[in-house]
Phi, psi and omega in degrees: 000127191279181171228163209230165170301127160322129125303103196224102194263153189254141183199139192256127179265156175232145170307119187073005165256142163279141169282148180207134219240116159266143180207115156221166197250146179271175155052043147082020208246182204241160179186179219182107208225149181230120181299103192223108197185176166310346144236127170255148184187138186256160181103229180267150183201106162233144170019060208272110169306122189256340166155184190252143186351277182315308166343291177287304212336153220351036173253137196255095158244160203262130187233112176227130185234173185232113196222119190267119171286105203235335217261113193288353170282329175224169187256319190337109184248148178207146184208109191256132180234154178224120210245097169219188191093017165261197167321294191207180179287151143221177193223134204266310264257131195285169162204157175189173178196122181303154158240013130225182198314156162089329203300139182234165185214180154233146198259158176215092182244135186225133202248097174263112207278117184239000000 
């Protein structure tokens, strides 16, 4: 399994808002991501609270996901993590492509709270 380049984003937090982390995986294919930061969660991540504005402000959190290719129609692996509850939304989106069926690869996004 290759490991892929860090992804790496700046996300402007507002005071008294919660941040919240969505992560889904595309093209039918299966996956699984681990959260590491001031709030952590292995697994499925839908509107995973990641903290509140003031809080996260110059706190890091680190995403590393795994994405298995089970879908027999494509090698095509993909993954959108969405970030809101800020300044604004922002949006992720990875791609890749296995070259055969079963294969897995990884994604790396890191989120720096400003």
């Amino acid at each position: 399994m290759a490991a892929k380049d860090k992804t790496e984003i700046s996300y402007k937090v507002v005071d008294g808002r919660d941040v919240l982390l969505s992560i889904v995986f595309g093209d039918g294919q299966l996956g699984a991501s681990a959260v590491l930061g001031p709030a952590s969660i292995v697994g499925e991540v839908t509107n995973f609270p990641l903290g509140q504005g003031a809080a996260l402000r110059g706190q890091t959190v680190d995403v590393h996901s795994v994405v298995t290719d089970v879908n027999g129609s494509t090698n095509r692996l993909s993954a959108t993590y969405d970030v809101t509850g800020g300044d604004h939304d922002q949006t992720v989106s990875l791609e890749t492509t296995v070259d055969e069926e079963g294969d897995s690869d990884r994604f790396r996004v890191v989120i720096n709270f400003i």
